[in-house]
C-alpha positions in Angstrom: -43.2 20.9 -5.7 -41.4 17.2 -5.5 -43.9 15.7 -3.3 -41.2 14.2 -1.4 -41.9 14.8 2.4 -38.8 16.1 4.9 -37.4 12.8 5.1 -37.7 11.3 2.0 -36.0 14.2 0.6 -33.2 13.6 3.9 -33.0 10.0 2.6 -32.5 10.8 -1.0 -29.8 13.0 0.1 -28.4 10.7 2.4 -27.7 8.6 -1.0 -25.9 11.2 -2.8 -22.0 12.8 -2.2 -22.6 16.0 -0.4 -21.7 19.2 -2.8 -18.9 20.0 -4.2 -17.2 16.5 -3.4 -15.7 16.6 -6.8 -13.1 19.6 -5.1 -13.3 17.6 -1.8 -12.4 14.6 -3.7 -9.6 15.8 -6.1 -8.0 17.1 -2.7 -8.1 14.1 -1.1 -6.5 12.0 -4.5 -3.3 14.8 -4.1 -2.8 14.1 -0.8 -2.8 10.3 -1.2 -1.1 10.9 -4.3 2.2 12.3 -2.6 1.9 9.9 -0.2 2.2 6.7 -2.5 4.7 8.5 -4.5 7.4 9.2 -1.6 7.4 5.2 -1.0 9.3 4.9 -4.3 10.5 8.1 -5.5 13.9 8.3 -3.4 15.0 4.8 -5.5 16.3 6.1 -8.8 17.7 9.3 -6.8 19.1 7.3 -4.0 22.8 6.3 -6.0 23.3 10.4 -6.4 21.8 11.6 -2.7 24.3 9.3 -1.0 27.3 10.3 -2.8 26.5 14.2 -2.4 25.7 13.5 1.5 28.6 10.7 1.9 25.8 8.4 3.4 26.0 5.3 1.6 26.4 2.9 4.7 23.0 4.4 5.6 21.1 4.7 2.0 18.5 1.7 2.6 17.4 4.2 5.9 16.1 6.9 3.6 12.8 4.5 2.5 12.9 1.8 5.6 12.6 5.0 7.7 9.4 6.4 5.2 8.1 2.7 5.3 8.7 1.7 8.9 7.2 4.9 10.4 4.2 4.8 7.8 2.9 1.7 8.5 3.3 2.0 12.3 1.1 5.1 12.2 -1.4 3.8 9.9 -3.9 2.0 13.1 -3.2 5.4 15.5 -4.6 7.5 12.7 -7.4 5.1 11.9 -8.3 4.7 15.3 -8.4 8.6 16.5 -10.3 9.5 13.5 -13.0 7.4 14.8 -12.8 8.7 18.2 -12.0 12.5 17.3 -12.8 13.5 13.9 -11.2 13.0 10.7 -10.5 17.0 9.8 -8.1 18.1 12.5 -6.3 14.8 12.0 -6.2 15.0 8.3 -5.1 18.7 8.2 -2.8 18.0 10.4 -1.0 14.7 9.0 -0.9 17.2 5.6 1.4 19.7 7.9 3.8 16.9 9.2 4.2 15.4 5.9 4.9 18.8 4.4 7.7 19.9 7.2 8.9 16.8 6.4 9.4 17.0 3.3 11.3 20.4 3.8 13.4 19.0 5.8 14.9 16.1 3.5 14.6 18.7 1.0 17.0 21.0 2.7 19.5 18.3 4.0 23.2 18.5 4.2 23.4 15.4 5.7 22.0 11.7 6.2 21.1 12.4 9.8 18.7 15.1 8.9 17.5 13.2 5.9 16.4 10.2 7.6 14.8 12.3 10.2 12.9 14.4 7.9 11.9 10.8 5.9 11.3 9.6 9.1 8.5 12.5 10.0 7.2 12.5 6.1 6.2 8.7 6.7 4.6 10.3 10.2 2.3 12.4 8.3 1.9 10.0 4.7 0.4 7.5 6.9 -2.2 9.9 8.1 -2.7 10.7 4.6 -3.3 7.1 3.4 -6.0 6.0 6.0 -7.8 9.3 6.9 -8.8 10.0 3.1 -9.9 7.2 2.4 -11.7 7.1 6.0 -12.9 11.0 4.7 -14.5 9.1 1.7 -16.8 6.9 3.9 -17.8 9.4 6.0 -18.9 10.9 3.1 -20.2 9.0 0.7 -22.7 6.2 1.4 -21.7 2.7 0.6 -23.3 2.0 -3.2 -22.4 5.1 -4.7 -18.4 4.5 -2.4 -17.5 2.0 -5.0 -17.6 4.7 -7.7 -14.8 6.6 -5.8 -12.8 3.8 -4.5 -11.8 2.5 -7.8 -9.2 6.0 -8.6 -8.0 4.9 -5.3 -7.0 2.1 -5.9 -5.2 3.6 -9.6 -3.6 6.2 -7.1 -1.4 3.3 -5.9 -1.0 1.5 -8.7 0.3 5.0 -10.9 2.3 6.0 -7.5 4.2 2.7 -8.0 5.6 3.6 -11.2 5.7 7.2 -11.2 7.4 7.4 -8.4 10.9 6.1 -9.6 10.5 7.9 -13.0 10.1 11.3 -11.2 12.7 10.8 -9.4 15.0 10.0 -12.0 13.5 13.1 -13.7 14.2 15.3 -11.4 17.9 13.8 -10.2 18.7 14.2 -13.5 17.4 17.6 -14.5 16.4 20.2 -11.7 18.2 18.1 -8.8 17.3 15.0 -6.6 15.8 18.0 -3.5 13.1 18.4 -6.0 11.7 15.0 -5.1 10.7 16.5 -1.8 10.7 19.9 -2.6 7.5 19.2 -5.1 5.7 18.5 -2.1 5.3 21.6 -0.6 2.6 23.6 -3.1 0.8 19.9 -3.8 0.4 20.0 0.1 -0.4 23.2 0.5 -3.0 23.0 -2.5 -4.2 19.7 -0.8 -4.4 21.6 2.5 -6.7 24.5 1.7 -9.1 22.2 0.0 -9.4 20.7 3.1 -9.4 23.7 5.2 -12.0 25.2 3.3 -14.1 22.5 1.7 -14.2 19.6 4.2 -17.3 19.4 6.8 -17.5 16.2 8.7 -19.0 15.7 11.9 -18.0 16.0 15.2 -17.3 13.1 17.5 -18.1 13.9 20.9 -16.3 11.0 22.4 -13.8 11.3 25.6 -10.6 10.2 23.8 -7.9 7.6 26.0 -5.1 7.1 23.5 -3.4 3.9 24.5 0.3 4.5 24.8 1.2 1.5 25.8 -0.4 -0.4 22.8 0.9 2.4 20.4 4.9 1.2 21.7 4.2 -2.6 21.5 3.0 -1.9 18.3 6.2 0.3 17.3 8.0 -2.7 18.3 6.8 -5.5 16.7 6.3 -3.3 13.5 10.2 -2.1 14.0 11.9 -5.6 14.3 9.2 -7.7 11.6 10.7 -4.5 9.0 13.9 -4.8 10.4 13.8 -9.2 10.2 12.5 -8.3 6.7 14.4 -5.7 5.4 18.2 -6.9 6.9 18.0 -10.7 7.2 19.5 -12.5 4.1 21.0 -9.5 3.0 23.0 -7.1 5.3 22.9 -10.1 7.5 22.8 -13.6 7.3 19.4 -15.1 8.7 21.7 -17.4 11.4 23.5 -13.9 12.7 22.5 -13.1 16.1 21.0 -9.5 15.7 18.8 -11.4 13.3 17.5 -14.2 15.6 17.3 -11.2 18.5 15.2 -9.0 16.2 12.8 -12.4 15.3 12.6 -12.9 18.8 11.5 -9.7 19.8 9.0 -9.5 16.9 7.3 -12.5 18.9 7.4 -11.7 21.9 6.1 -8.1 21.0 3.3 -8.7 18.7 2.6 -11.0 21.5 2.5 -8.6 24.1 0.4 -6.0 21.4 -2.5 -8.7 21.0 -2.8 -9.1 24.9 -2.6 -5.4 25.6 -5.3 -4.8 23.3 -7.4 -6.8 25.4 -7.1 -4.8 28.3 -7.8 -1.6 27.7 -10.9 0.7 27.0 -10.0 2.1 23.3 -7.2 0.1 21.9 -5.3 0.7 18.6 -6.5 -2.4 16.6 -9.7 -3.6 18.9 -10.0 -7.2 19.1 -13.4 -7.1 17.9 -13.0 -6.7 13.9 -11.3 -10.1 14.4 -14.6 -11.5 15.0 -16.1 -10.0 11.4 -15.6 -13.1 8.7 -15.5 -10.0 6.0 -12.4 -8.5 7.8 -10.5 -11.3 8.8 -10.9 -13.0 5.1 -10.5 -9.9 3.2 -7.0 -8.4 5.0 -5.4 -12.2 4.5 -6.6 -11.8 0.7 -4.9 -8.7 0.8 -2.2 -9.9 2.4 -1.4 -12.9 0.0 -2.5 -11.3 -3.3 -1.7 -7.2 -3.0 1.1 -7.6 -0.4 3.0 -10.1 -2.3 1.8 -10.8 -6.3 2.0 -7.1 -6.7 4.4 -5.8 -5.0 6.9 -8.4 -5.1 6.5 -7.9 -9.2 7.0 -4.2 -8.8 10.4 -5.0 -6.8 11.7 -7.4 -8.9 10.2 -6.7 -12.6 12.2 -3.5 -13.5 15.7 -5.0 -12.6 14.4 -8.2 -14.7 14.2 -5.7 -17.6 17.6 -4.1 -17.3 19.2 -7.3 -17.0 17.8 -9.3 -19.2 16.8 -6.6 -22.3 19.2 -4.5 -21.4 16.5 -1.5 -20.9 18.1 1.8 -18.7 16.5 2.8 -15.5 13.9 4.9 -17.1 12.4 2.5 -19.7 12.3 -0.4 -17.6 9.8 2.2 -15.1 8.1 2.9 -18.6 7.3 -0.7 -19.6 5.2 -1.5 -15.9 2.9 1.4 -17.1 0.7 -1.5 -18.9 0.3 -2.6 -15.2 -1.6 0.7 -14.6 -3.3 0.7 -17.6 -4.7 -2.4 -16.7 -5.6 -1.3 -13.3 -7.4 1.8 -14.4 -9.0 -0.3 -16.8 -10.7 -2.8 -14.2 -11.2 -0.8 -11.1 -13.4 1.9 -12.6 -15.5 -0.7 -14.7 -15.9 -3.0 -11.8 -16.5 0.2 -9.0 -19.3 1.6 -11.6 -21.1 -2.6 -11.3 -20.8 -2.2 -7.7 -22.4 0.8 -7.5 -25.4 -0.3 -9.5 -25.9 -3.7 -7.7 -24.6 -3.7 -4.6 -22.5 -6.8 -4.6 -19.0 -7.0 -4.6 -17.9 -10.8 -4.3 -17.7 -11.7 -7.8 -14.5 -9.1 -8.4 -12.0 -10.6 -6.1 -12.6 -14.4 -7.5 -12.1 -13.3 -11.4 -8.9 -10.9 -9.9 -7.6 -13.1 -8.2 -8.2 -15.8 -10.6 -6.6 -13.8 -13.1 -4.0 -12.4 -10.5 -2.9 -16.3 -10.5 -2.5 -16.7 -14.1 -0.3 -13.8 -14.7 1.7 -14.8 -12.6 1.8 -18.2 -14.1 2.6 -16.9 -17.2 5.9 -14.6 -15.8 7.5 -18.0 -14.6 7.3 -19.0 -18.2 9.5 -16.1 -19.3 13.0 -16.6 -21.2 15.4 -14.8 -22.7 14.0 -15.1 -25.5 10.6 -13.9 -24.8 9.3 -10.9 -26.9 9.5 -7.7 -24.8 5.7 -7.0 -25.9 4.5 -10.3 -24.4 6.0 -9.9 -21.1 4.3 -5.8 -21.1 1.2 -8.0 -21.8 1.8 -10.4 -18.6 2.1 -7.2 -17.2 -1.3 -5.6 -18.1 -3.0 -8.7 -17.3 -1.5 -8.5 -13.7 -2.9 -5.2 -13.4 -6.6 -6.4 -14.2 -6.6 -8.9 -11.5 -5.2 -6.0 -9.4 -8.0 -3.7 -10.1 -10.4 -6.1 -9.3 -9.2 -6.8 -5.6 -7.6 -3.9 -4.4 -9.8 -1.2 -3.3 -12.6 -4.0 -3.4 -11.4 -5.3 -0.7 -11.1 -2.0 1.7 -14.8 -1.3 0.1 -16.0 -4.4 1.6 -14.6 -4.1 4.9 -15.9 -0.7 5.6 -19.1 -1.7 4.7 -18.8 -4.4 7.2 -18.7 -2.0 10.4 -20.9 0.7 12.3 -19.6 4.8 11.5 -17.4 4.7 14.2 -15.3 2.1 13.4 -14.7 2.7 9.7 -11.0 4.1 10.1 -9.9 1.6 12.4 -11.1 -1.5 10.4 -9.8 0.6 7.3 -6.3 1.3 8.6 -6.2 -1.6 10.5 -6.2 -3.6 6.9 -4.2 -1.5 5.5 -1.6 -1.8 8.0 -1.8 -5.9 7.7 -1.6 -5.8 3.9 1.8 -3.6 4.2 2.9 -6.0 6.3 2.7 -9.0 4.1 4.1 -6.9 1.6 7.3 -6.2 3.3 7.4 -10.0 4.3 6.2 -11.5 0.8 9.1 -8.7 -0.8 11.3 -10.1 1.3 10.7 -14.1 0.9 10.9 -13.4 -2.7 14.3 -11.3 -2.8 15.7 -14.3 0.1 14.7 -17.1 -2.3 16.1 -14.9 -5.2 19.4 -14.5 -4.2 19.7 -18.1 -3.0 19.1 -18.9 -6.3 21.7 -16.2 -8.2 24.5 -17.7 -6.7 23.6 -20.9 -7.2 22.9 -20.2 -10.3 26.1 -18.1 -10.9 27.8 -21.1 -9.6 27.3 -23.2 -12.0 27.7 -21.3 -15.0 30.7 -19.8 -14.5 34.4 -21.0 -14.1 36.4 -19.4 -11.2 38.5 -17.1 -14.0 34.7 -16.0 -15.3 33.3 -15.3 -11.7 36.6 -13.2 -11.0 36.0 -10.8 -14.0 32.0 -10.9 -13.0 32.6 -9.6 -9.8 30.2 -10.9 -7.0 26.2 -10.5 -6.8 26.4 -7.7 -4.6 28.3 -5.7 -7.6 26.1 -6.5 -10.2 24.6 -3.9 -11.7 23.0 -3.5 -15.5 25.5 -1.9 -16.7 28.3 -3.8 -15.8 26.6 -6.7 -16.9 26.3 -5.3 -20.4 29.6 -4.3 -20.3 31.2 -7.9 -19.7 32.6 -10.2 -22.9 29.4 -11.6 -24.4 30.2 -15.5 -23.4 30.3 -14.0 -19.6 27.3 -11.4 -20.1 25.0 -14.4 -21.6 25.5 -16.9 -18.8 25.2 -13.9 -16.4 21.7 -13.2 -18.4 20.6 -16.9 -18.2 21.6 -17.2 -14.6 19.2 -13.7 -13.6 16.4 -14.8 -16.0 16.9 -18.6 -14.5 17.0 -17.3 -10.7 14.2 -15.2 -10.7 11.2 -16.8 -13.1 10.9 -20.0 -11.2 10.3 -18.1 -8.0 7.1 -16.7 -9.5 6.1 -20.3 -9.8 6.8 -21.3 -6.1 4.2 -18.4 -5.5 1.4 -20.3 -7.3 0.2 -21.8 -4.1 -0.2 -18.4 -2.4 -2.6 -17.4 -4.8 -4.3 -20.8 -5.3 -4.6 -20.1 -1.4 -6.1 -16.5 -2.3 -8.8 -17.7 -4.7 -10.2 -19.9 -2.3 -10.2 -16.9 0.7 -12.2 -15.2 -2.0 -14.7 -17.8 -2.8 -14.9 -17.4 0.9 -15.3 -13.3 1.6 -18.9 -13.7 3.0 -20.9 -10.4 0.8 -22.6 -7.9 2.7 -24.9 -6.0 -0.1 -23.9 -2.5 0.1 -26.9 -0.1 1.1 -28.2 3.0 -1.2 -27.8 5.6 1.4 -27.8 3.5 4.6 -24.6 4.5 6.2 -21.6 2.1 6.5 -22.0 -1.1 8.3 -26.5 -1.2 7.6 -28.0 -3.1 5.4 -31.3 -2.9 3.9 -31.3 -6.9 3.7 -30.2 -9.3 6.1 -26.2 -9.5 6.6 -24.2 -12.3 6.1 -23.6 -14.5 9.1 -20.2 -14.4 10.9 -20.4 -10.4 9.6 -19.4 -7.8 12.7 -22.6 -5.8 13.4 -22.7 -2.3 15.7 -20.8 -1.7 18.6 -23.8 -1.1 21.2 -21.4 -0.5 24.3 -21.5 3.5 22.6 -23.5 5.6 21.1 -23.0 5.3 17.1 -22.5 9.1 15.7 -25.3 9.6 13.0 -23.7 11.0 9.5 -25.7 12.5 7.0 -23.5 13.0 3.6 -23.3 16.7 3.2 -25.2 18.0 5.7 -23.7 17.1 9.0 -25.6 18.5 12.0 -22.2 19.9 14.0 -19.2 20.1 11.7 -16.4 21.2 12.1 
């Protein structure tokens, strides 16, 4: 006998994951898993998929279409778990992303292979929010931490793997293989699900907001498109440009009003007034969506170029950036989980986030190849102190029933500034190549160089060495300095840390309660509906 009346033993349940979450879990990581890894996969296969399928005009379409349709379904998927259940929703954004999949796989054209990208990035944004939505249904805030740190090491790994499997298998079994991969993975991820997964029911009259859902589209479509097009296909003065700005305005515009106005919109107005979520998607926003990934963009061309590494090895040598992730998040997540408080980890990451990226706009020509793998590492330590963090703090600062819409809802912001900060960085970049270029080589030199456009690593390392050094200088000169015009950015990012408010994180609680008092300017409970009660592992109607 325990001694331990009914509900005692209820709340030391309540303060555990439910049984067999290990299986749960590990499905949930392969479904997130495929997800990260088709961002970035297609790039090393992209030079041979284009020339099999005649598509290049429309090769940057095979991962804006992933991307773009991704991150607009990132709040619908959030916001419908909370009012209809995670399962269905999950299973589900499995099976789109699976048909998708097949159909790239079996392409004979670029039509049908943006299409099928198009309905993978339907179903992998489903798969981003709702598992980790499925892990705070399931596991109560303190012991979350534990499991949001190989999260966070998903992305990271899905960053790098991604280009260096698809290389692989472009190279060896054939580029359909990138897509093709994805079938037993999802199936695998799939039955887990099916079989494994109980969550409770939400018995809550759904009104899906259509209206909001297109705004969004919009404003989503032409910031990507701003993003993506302007500086590059187009110059930022060209007219289709300024049209697509405009619209982006005038729709996000629209969006923010329309969510005003009706009774269960996509991205409710109300986590705007939680401190925790407003600070912690901008810190997000300024030191995820651009110190990483604009790193991760730029950082493997920088080592073709400049050390004249091949595709494969400069993927290899960002590995220290994982390895520095793993090596934080799981440390820091195991504190969290002990104490309850999470502040401290986003001050020292981004603190240290800062410095390494210091240190990258000190980097020469001359600088050894292991020092800049160790700039690396060191980014990825401030990394794995912020990233999952951050989507750990905002769920704990809402009821239940709003945990995948304030989850998705960062999520969607934070790939948002990435696509912007990826883009300031590449605009400023190439401003600075030609300059650059300009000035270090003669007309006669510039002729034989071909322009920026055709520059590619091996044509670079194929020029006369006087012409392939100043072409060397000029990347190495163009793109180190722009790491220092970021330094502000994540001076600004420290301070939004020192200013995340700190909710403790309950024992077994539930998201958004708190034994002790919350932190002022924190969201509390929606009362205007009944909160669904969850009890980890033993839900009273599941489904």
């Amino acid at each position: 006998m325990s001694g331990l009346t009914p509900a005692e033993t209820e709340e030391q349940d309540s303060s555990r994951a439910p049984h067999r979450f290990g299986l749960i879990f590990a499905g949930l990581m392969t479904a997130m898993l495929l997800s990260s890894l088709d961002q970035t996969i297609v790039s090393t296969a992209l030079p041979t998929i284009v020339g099999e399928l005649h598509g290049m005009n429309h090769m940057a379409w095979v991962t804006t279409a992933y991307i773009l349709i991704a991150t607009i379904a990132m709040p619908v998927y959030g916001r419908l778990g909370d009012l209809m259940g995670r399962k269905t929703l999950f299973l589900g954004a499995i099976a789109v992303f699976v048909a998708g999949s097949a159909t790239a796989g079996v392409a004979q054209d670029m039509t049908v292979l943006i299409i099928g990208r198009a309905v993978q990035g339907l179903g992998g944004g489903g798969l981003m929010i709702t598992a980790q939505a499925i892990v705070a249904d399931l596991v109560p805030p303190r012991q979350r931490a534990k499991y949001m740190a190989p999260i966070g090491a998903v992305f990271g790994l899905a960053s790098v793997a991604g280009p260096l499997l698809g290389g692989w298998f472009t190279d060896s079994v054939g580029w359909r293989w990138a897509f093709w991969i994805n079938l037993p993975l999802g199936v695998l991820a799939f039955s887990i699900a099916a079989f494994t997964l109980r969550l409770p029911r939400r018995q809550v009259k759904v009104a899906i907001d259509y209206l909001g859902i297109a705004l969004m589209a919009a404003a989503v479509t032409c910031t990507v498109l701003v993003a993506d097009w302007g500086g590059t296909d187009y110059a930022w003065t060209d007219p289709l440009i300024l049209g697509l700005a405009v619209g982006a305005v005038v729709a996000w515009s629209l969006f923010l009003y329309s969510q005003s106005r009706v009774a269960e919109p996509v991205i409710p107005l109300r986590l705007f007034r939680s401190r925790i979520f407003n600070i912690a998607t901008l810190l997000g926003m300024v030191v995820i969506g651009v110190g990483m990934f604009a790193v991760i963009s730029y950082m493997p061309t920088y080592l073709q170029m400049v050390y004249g590494a091949s595709a494969t090895e400069s993927g290899l040598l960002l590995i220290p950036m994982v390895v520095g992730l793993i090596a934080t998040a799981q440390p820091s997540g195991q504190l969290i989980s002990r104490t309850g408080r999470y502040k401290i980890f986003p001050i020292i990451g981004a603190a240290v986030v800062g410095v390494s990226v210091l240190l990258m706009s000190t980097l020469d020509t001359s600088t050894p190849l292991v020092v800049l793998c160790g700039y690396v590492f060191l980014l990825g330590t401030g990394v794995g102190l912020i990233m999952q963090n951050l989507a750990l703090a905002v769920q704990n600062a809402f009821p239940p029933d709003d945990v995948g819409t304030a989850t998705s809802s960062n999520n969607f912001f934070r790939e948002i500034g990435a696509t912007l900060g990826t883009a300031a960085v590449g605009a400023v970049f190439t401003h600075r190549l030609n300059d650059q270029l300009a000035a270090r080589l003669s007309a006669a030199d510039a002729k034989i160089a071909g322009s920026t456009d055709s520059l590619t690593p091996a044509l670079v390392h194929s020029l006369p060495d006087r012409i392939q050094d100043a072409v060397i200088l000029a990347y190495q000169q163009a793109l180190t300095p722009v790491f220092r015009y970021l330094l502000p950015l994540f001076a600004l990012g420290l301070v939004l840390a020192f200013l995340l408010p700190e909710k403790r994180l309950a024992d077994g609680s539930g998201p958004g309660t708190d034994p002790e008092t919350p932190t002022a300017g924190d969201a509390g409970p929606d009362t205007s509906r009944p909160t669904p009660t969850l009890s980890a592992g033993r839900p009273s109607r599941c489904r």
